[in-house]
C-alpha positions as a printed Julia matrix, in Angstrom:
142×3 Matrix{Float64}:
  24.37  -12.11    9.97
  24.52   -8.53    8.5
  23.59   -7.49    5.18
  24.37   -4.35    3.04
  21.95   -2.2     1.3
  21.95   -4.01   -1.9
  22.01   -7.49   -0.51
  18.76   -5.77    1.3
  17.36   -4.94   -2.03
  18.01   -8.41   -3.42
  16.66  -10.19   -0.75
  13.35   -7.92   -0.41
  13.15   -6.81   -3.73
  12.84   -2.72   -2.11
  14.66   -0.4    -4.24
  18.37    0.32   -2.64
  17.72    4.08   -2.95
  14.24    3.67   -1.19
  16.16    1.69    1.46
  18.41    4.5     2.05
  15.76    7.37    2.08
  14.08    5.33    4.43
  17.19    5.17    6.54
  18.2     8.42    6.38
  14.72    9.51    7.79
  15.29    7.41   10.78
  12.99    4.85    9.94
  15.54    1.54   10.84
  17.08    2.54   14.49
  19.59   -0.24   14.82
  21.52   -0.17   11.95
  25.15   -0.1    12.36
  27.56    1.61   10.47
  30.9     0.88    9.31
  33.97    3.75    9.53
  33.1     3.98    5.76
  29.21    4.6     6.25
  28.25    1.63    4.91
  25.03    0.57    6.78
  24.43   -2.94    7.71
  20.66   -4.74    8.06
  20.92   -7.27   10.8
  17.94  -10.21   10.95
  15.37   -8.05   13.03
  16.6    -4.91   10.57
  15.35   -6.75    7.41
  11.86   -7.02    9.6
  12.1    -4.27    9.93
  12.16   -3.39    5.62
   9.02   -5.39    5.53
   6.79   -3.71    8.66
   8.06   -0.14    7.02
   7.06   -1.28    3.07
   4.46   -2.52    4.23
   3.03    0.73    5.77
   4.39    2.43    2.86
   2.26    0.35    0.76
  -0.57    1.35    2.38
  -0.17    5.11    2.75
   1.15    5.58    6.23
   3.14    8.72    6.07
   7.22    8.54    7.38
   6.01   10.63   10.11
   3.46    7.98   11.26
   5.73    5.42   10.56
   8.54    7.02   13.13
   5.9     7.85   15.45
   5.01    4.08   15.47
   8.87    2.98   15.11
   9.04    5.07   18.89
   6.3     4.04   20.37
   7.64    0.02   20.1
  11.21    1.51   21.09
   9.37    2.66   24.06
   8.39   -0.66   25.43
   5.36   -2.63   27.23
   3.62    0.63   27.93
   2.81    1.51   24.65
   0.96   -1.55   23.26
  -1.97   -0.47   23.75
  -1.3     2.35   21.2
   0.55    0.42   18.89
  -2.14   -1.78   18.81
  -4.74    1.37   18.38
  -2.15    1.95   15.12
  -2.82   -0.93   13.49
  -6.23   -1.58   13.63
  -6.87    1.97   12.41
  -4.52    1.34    9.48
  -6.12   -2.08    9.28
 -10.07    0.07    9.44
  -8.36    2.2     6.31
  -7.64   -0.97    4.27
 -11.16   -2.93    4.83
 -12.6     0.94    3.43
 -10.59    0.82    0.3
 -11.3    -2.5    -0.02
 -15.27   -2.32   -0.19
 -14.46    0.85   -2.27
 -12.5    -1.34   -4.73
 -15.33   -4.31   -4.75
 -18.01   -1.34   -5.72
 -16.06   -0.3    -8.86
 -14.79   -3.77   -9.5
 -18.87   -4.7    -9.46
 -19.54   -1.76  -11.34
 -16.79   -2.9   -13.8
 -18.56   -6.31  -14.45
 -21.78   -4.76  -15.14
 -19.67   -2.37  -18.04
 -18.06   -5.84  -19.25
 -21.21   -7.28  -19.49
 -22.95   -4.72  -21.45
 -20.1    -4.11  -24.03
 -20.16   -7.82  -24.6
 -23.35   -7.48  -25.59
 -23.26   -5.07  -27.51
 -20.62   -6.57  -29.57
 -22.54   -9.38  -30.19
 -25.69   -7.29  -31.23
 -23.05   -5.1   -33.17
 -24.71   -2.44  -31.63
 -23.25    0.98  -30.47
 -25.67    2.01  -27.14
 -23.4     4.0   -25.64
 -22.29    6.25  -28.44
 -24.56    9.54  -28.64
 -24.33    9.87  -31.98
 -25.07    6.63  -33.05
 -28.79    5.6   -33.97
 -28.84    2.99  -31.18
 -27.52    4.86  -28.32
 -30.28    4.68  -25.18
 -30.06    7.0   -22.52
 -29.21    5.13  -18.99
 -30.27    5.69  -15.85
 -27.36    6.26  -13.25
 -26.97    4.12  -10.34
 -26.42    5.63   -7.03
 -23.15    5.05   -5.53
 -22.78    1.97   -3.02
 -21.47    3.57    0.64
């Protein structure tokens, strides 16, 4: 089965013009084209969409993205590099995500403290109001 750009985008919910920028920067080898132009997605294309959103989503530039599209175009021999790809991309994610659970922890202890506050009716934070306390600032979590 074969699928136009726009059948793409409803199926995958990925923007049609994203779809095409993509294409146009060689990022989906096997599409076919009709005498019109008018791409077509088969099955493995549409896995295609989700591999390349999905490095999208987390920052991989088009140029890594084609560099990885070749490497699997190459074959058996370049596994071990593919492989070597992912887990660094994979390394990048774990990072952000211990950065995120820092300022999401950092977050709660803000929460906490306005609700406190609230309930004391109590301004601590505000320099110019007669309850604000000076805090000491935590050192960053690495």
């Amino acid at each position: 089965m074969s699928y136009t750009i726009i059948e793409v985008e409803r199926k995958t919910g990925i923007a049609s013009r994203k779809l095409r920028f993509w294409a146009d920067k060689g990022l989906f080898p096997f599409l076919e084209k009709d005498k019109n132009g008018v791409r077509y997605f088969s099955e493995q294309d549409l896995q295609w969409v989700i591999w390349v959103n999905c490095f999208r989503q987390i920052g991989m530039s088009i140029q890594n993205i084609k560099n990885y599209i070749e490497l699997c175009i190459k074959g058996a021999n370049t596994m071990q590099e593919r492989l070597e790809i992912i887990l660094n991309e994979k390394q990048k994610i774990i990072n952000q995500i211990s950065d995120l659970q820092n300022i999401l922890e950092k977050l709660d202890y803000k929460t906490k403290d306005y609700k406190n506050m609230i309930a004391e009716n109590k301004d601590k934070f505000n320099p110019v109001s007669k309850d604000y306390i000076k805090t000491k600032i935590k050192k960053h979590k690495n």
